[in-house]
N, C-alpha and C positions, 0 to 999 in steps of 0.2 A: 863754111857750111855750104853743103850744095844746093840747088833751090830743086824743089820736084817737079819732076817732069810729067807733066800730065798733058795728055793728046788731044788733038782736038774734036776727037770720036765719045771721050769722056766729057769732055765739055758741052758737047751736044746730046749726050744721053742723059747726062743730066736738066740741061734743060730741056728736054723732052718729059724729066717724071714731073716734073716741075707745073708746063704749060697745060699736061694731061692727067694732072692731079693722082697719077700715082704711079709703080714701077709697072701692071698689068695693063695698062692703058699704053705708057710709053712703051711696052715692047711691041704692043700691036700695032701703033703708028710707026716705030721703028721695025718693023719685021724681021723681032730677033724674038728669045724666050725671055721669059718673064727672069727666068733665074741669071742669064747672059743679063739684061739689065740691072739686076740688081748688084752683083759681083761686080761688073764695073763701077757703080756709084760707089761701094764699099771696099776698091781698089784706089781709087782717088780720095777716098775720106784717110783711107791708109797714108796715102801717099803725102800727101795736105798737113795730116795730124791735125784735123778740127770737122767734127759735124756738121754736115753742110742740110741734112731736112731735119726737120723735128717733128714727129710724130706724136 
């Protein structure tokens, strides 16, 4: 089985919604869109195959 590959742009925008308590917040500390945040954390959740926030 191959292990997923996830970047280290995903790893830090994750914990950017993380540190900034949500995906609107971390895009605006990361100066990308809200929707560019979100698609990646739910392109690593993909990727991972396990829920990484809970809402």
């Amino acid at each position: 089985m191959k292990a997923p590959r996830v970047t280290l742009d995903q790893w830090r925008t994750l914990q950017a919604v993380v540190d900034h308590g949500g995906f609107a917040q971390a895009a605006e500390a990361l100066h990308r869109s809200q929707s560019s945040v979100s698609y990646t954390v739910a392109r690593m959740q993909d990727q991972l195959g396990v829920p990484l926030l809970r809402i």
